[in-house]
Phi, psi and omega in degrees: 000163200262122191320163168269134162252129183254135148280129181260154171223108198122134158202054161281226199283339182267342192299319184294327181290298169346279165280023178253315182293309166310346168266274210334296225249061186291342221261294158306302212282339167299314192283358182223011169257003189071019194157141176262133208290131195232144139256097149321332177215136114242152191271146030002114210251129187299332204282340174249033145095342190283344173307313184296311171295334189279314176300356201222007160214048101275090186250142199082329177265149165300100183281099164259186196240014201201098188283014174270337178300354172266323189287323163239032171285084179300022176257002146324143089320286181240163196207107183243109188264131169213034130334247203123169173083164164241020176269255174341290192298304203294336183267352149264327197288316176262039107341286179290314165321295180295337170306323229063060167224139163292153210209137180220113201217123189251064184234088173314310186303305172314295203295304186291337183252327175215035160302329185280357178275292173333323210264284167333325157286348178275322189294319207263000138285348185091018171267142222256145141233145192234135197218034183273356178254017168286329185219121168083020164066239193263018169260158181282023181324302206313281200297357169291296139352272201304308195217326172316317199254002181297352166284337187238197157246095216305163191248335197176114172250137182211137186186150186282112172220059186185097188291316187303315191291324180296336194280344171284336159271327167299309203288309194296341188272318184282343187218010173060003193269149185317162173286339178267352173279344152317309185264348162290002198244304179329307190294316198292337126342319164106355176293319193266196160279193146267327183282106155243029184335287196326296211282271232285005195264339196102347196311289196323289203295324191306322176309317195271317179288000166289295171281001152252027154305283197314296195325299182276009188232016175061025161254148182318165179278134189202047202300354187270342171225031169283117169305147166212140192219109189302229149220004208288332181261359158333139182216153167307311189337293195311326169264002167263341170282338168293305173277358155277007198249003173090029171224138147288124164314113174209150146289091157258172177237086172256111163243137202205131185276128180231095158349139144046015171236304167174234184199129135271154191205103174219134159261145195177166180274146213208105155290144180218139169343121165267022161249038181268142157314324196280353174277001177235034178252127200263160168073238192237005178295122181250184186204135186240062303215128215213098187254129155212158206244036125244003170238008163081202214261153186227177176198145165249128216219118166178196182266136228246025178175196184065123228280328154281303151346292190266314192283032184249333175271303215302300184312315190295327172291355218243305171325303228257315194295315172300004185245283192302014192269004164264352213244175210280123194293349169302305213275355183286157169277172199274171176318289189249055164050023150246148184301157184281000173272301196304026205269169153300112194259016194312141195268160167276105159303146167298151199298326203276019141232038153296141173236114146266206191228163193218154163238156184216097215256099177241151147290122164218169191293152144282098177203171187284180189061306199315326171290328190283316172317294182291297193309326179287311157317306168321261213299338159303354171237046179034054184231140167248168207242117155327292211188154215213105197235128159256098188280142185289176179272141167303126170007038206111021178246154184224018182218164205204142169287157143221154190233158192215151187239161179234165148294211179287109184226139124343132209270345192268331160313326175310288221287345189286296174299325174287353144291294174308321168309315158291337166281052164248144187290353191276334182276126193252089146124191173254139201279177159222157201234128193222143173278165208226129185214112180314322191029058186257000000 
C-alpha cells in the first residue's frame, strides 16, 4: 500500500519530537499501522528559530514557512497541527477538514473552546480528528476513556494533569520554600513559562478536564462553565499542617456525576489521603485517577509533557487514523466516544453547589470562646467537624492557627459561614479554604 503522507504543523519541542521518533522507530511503527507513515511537508515559523531548525534536520520533507500551503495541498492525508493557540490552529484545522483531511492534533486549549464545533465539521465530512497527546502528554487516557472503559458507566474522574503545578507543590512540600521561590526555579528549569498563568491559575488542567469529561459522561465541551482555581494562594504553612493531619495538597481536575443533579467539572487545589496513590505522585508527572462502576476505580500514570512523551500519543494517534483511514466513517469509533446524536445535556453544576469536605485554616486571637464561636456558625449552616488542629502561639505573640477539617458540607454553606466567621472580631485576616477528596 502506498504510505499515508502527513502534514506537520509546528516544529517545536513536540513537532521536533514527532519527527525524530517517527523516523527511529519508522519500522515498528509501519508494521503495526499496516502501511507506512511518512512527513512529507512541514510549516515553521521563521521568528523563533524553528523554520531553520526543521530545514536543516527534516531531510527528505517539504519545508515551509506557511501552513495553509498544507492544509490545501491535496497529496496530505493528515494534517497534524502542533501550533497551539485557538486563532490560527482553528482555522487550519477546519480547513483541513473542509478539505477531506483527517486531523491529529494535541491542542487542548483549541478542542475544550470548540471542539464540538470541530467534531461537528469533521462527523459531516466523514473524517477523522485524534486528540490523544491534547490530555496527560504520553498517557493514553484519551483511548483509555474512549474505548478501554467503554463497558462502563463512569462514575468520577480526578487527576493530577498539570505537571508545573505539580512540580510546584511537590518542591514546596520537600524543601518548605515559598510558592514564588518554587516558580522561579520551575521557569528556570524550564517547567514553567515565563508567562505561567495557565498552569499555576488552574486554565490549563480545566482545558484537559473539560475533554475528558465530555468523553466520559457524553456531553459537549463546555470549558465556560468548568470552575478553575490555582495554586497562587497556597502557603507552606498550609502543606505542612495538611501533611501533619496524614493529607497531601494537589492540583486536581475533578469531574464527577451527581445523580438526577448534574456533573461537576472542577479544578482546585485538594487535600487527598496520603495514603492514595495518586497523593504520591511527585514532580512533573502526571496521573489520572478514572471510577466506573463495573471495573472500580483504575488509574493512570506517566508524563504529562515533554516533547517525546507527548509525541508517543501524538504518533499513536497518527497509528489508529492509518489503520481506520479506509473504513467506514460509521464503524470508526466517534470522537467523544458516544454517537453524536446521542450526547447529553446533563447540566454542568455551579462550583457553589458542589459537596466535599474542607480544610479550613483561620488566625485567630488566643483566648477562650473563639473556637465555640466559629463552631456555632459551623453548625448554623448545617456543616460538621472532623477533625480539629490548634497550634501554640509563638513567644510573644497573641495570635494563632487554627485548623478544622469538616465533613461532607455544601460548598455555598462553607463560604456563607466563612463570611460571618471572618467578621468575627477574634479572627485576624481572611481564612483559607482548600477543598477535601477521599478518592476511594
Amino acid at each position: 500500500m502506498k504510505p499515508l503522507k502527513v502534514g506537520l504543523l509546528g516544529y517545536g519541542t513536540v513537532g521536533s519530537g514527532v519527527w525524530k521518533v517517527l523516523r527511529r522507530n519508522q519500522s515498528e511503527i509501519s508494521r503495526r499501522a499496516g502501511r507506512e507513515i511518512v512527513i512529507t511537508h512541514v510549516a515553521a515559523r521563521a521568528a523563533d528559530g524553528s523554520l531553520e531548525r526543521a530545514r536543516a534536520e527534516c531531510s527528505g520533507a517539504t519545508v515551509l514557512d506557511d501552513a495553509a500551503k498544507i492544509v490545501n495541498d491535496p497529496s496530505i492525508d493528515i494534517v497534524c497541527e502542533l501550533i497551539g493557540g485557538t486563532t490560527i490552529a482553528r482555522t487550519l484545522i477546519l480547513d483541513a477538514i473542509a478539505n477531506g483531511k483527517h486531523v491529529v492534533t494535541a491542542n487542548k486549549a483549541l478542542l475544550a473552546h470548540h471542539g464540538t464545533e470541530i467534531f461537528a465539521a469533521a462527523h459531516e465530512k466523514g473524517v477523522m480528528v485524534a486528540f490523544e497527546a491534547a490530555v496527560a502528554g504520553g498517557i493514553p487516557i484519551i483511548k483509555a476513556l474512549r474505548e478501554g472503559l467503554s463497558a462502563n458507566r463512569i462514575e468520577w474522574i480526578a487527576g493530577i494533569i498539570n505537571g508545573t503545578s505539580n512540580f510546584i507543590l511537590s518542591t514546596m512540600r520537600e524543601t518548605g520554600a515559598s510558592f514564588a521561590d518554587v516558580l522561579k526555579e520551575a521557569q528556570r528549569l524550564g517547567y514553567a513559562e515565563a508567562d505561567p498563568t495557565f498552569d499555576v491559575e488552574g486554565i490549563d488542567a480545566a482545558h484537559k478536564l473539560t475533554i475528558m469529561a465530555s468523553i466520559a459522561f457524553g456531553i459537549p465541551m463546555q470549558f465556560d462553565k468548568a470552575y478553575a482555581e490555582g495554586i497562587t494562594k497556597l502557603t507552606r504553612e498550609d502543606i505542612s499542617y495538611a501533611e501533619e493531619l496524614g493529607y497531601r495538597i494537589k492540583l486536581l481536575g475533578i469531574a464527577r456525576r451527581v445523580e438526577e443533579r448534574g456533573i461537576e467539572l472542577r479544578v482546585h487545589p485538594t487535600l487527598i489521603p496520603e495514603k492514595r496513590l495518586i497523593a504520591n505522585v511527585e514532580g512533573a508527572m502526571n496521573a489520572v485517577l478514572a471510577k466506573g462502576d463495573a471495573v472500580g476505580t483504575t488509574l493512570y500514570y506517566g508524563a504529562g509533557a515533554g516533547s517525546e512523551p507527548t509525541a508517543s500519543a501524538v504518533i499513536a494517534d497518527l497509528v489508529d487514523v492509518t489503520r481506520m483511514h479506509t473504513a467506514d466513517p460509521e464503524h470508526r469509533v466517534p470522537h467523544l466516544a458516544f454517537q453524536p446524536d446521542r450526547l447529553s445535556t446533563t447540566p454542568i453544576l455551579p462550583v457553589s453547589e458542589v459537596t466535599t469536605s474542607y480544610y479550613l485554616r483561620l488566625r485567630v486571637l488566643d483566648q477562650p470562646g473563639v473556637l465555640a464561636d466559629i463552631t456555632r456558625i459551623l453548625a448554623d449552616h448545617s456543616i460538621s467537624i472532623e477533625a480539629f488542629l490548634q497550634k501554640e502561639a509563638a513567644r510573644g505573640e497573641d495570635e494563632v492557627d487554627i485548623i478544622i477539617l469538616t465533613h461532607h458540607a455544601i460548598e455555598k454553606n462553607v463560604r456563607a459561614a466563612l463570611v460571618k466567621i471572618e467578621a468575627l472580631n477574634s479572627v485576624k485576616g481572611e481564612g483559607v479554604l482548600v477543598r477535601m477528596e477521599g478518592l476511594y
